[in-house]
C-alpha positions as CSV (number, residue, x, y, z in Angstrom):
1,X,15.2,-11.3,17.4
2,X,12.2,-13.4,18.7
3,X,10.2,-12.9,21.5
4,X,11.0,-14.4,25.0
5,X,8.5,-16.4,26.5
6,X,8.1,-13.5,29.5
7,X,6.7,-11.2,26.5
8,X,2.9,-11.5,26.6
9,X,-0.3,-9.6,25.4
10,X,-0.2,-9.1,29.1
11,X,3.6,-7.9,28.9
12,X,4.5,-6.1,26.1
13,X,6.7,-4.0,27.7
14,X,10.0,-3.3,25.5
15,X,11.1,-1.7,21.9
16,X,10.1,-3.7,18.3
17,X,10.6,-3.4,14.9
18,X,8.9,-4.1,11.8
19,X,10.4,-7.1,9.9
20,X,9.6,-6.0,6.4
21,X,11.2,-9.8,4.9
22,X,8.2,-11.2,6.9
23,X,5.2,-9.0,7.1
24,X,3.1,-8.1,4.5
25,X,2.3,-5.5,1.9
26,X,0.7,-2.2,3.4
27,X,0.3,-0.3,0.3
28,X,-3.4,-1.3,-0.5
29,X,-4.3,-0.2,3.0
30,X,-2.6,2.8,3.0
31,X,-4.3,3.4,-0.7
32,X,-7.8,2.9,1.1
33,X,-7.4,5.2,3.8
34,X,-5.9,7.9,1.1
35,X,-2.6,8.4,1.7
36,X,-0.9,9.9,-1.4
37,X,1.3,7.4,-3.4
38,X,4.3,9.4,-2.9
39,X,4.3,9.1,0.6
40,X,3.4,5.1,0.1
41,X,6.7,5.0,-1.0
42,X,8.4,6.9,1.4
43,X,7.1,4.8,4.2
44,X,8.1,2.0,2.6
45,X,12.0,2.6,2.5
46,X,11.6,3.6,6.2
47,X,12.5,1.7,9.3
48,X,9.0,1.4,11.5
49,X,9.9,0.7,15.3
50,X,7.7,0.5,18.5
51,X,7.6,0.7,22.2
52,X,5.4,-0.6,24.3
53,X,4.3,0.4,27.9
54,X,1.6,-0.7,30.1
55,X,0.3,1.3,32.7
56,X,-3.0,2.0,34.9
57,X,-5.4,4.8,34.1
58,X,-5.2,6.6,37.8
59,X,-9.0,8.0,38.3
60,X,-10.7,4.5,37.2
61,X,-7.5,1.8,37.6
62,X,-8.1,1.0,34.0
63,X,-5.3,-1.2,32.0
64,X,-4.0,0.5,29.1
65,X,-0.8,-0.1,26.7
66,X,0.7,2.9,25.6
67,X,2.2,2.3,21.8
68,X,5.2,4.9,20.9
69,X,5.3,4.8,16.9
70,X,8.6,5.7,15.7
71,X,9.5,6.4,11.6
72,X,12.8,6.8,10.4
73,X,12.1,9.4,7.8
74,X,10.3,12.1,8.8
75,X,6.9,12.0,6.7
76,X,4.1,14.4,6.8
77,X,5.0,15.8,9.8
78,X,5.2,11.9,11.0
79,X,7.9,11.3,12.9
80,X,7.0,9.9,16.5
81,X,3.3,9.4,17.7
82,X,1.8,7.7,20.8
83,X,-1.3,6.1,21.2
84,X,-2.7,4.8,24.1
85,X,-4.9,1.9,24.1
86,X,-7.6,2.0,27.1
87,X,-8.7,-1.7,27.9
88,X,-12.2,-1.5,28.7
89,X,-13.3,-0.9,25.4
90,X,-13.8,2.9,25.7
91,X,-13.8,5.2,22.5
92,X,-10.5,7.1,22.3
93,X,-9.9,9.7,20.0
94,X,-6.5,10.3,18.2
95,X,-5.5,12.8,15.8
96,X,-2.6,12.0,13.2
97,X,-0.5,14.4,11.1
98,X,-0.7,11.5,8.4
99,X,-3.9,9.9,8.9
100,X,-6.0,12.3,10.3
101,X,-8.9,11.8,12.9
102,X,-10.0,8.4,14.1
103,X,-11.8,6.3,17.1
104,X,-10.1,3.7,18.7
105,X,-11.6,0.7,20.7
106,X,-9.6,-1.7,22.2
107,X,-10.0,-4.8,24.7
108,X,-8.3,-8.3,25.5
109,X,-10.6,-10.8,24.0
110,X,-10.7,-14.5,23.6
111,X,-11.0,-14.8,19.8
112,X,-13.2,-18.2,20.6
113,X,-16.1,-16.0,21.9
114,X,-14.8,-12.2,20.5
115,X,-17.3,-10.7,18.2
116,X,-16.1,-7.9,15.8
117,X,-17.8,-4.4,14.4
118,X,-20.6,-6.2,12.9
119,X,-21.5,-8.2,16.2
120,X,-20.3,-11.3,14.5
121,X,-17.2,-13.6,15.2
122,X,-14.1,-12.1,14.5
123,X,-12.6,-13.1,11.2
124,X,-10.4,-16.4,11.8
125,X,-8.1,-15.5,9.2
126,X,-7.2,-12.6,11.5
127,X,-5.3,-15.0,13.6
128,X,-5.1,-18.5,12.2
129,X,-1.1,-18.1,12.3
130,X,-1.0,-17.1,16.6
131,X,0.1,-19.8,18.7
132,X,-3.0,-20.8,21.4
133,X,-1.2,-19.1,24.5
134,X,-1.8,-18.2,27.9
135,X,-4.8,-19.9,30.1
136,X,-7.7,-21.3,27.7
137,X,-10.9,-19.5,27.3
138,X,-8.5,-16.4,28.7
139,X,-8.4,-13.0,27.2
140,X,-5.0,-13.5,25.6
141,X,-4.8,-11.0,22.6
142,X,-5.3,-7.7,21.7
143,X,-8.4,-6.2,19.4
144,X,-8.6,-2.9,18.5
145,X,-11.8,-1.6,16.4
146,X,-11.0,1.7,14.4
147,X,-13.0,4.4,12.3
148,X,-11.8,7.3,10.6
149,X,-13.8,10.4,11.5
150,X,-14.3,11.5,7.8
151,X,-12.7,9.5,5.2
152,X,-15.2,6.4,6.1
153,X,-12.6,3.4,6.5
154,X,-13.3,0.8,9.2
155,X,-10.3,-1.4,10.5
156,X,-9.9,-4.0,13.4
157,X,-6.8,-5.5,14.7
158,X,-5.7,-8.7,15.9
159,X,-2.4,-9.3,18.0
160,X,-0.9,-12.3,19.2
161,X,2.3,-14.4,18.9
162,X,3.2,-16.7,16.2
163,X,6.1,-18.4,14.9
164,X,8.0,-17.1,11.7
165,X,11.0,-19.2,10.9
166,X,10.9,-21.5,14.3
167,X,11.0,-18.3,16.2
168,X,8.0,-16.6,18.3
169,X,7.2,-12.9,16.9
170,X,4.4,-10.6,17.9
171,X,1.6,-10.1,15.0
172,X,-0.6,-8.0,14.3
173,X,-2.9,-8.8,11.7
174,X,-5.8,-6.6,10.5
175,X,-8.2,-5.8,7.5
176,X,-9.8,-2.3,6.3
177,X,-12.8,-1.7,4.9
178,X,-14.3,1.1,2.5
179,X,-17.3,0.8,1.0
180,X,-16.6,-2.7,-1.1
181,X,-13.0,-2.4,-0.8
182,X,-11.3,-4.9,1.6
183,X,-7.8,-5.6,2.1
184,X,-6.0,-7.5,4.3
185,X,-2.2,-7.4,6.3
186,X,0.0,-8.7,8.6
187,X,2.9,-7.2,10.5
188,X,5.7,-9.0,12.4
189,X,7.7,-7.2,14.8
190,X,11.3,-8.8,15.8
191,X,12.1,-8.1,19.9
192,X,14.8,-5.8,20.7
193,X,14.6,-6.2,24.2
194,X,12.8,-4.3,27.1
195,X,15.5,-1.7,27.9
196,X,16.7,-1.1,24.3
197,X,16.7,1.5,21.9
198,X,14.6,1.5,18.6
């Protein structure tokens, strides 16, 4: 179902799932961060939901989204995990049954002006497909920067809205990095409202 017009980077607030027909292959990022074929193909006969909660960090009154991944198959111990994403920037560390140990970064950013890892603009192909919304020269989308704490992969994250099939869908768009392999993705989630089920 597409996304209201109330949902924002600002408002995520509600349950998602992963269209599969519109998003895009995962299995040469999941081969670069090491995950064992077999278990490629399990996740990919799975059904991949998310919630999505914002709240304030009490001690410092820090934004953060709290993401609540949810698998239909239970794989490598992976069944639910939440991750919450602090807005300022901070490093957070999260621990994975299926992907192990990595540091997190994450901020709203104007993609005019964001600059990525390297200190460079982020990559425009991240989010050539998002529709331009909220105030301009605002911080209207969602970058996260992560590094695994041993395997040596480097990914950042783009989300925003765009339309798929004259209908507005959250994306998130990102590319890893190993050494000299690269690979690129795209995800689109269809809305399933703020009060329902996964």
């Amino acid at each position: 179902m597409a996304a209201p017009a109330e949902v924002t980077m600002q408002n995520l607030t509600g349950s998602w799932t992963l269209s599969k027909a519109h998003s895009g292959q995962f299995d040469p990022i999941f081969a670069i961060q090491g995950i064992p074929w077999i278990i490629r193909k399990v996740i990919s006969m799975a059904t991949l939901s998310m919630k999505a909660a914002h709240d304030v960090e009490a001690e410092t009154g820090t934004k953060t989204i709290v993401f609540t991944m949810m698998v239909s198959i239970a794989i490598a111990g992976l069944g639910e995990e939440k991750e919450v994403r602090f807005l300022d920037g901070r490093e957070q560390l999260h621990s994975s049954a299926l992907f192990g140990t990595s540091a997190a970064r994450s901020r709203l950013v104007d993609l005019a002006t964001a600059k990525g890892h390297d200190g460079e603009p982020v990559d425009p192909s991240l989010y050539r497909d998002f529709l331009p919304e909220g105030e301009p020269g605002g911080e209207n989308n969602l970058y996260d920067l992560i590094v695994h704490q041993t395997n040596g992969w480097i990914m950042e994250q783009v989300w925003g809205f765009g339309m798929v099939n004259d209908e507005r869908h959250l994306i998130r768009t990102l590319v890893i990095k190993k050494g000299d392999k690269v690979a690129y993705t795209k995800t689109v989630y269809d809305w399933n409202g703020k009060g329902a089920d996964s």
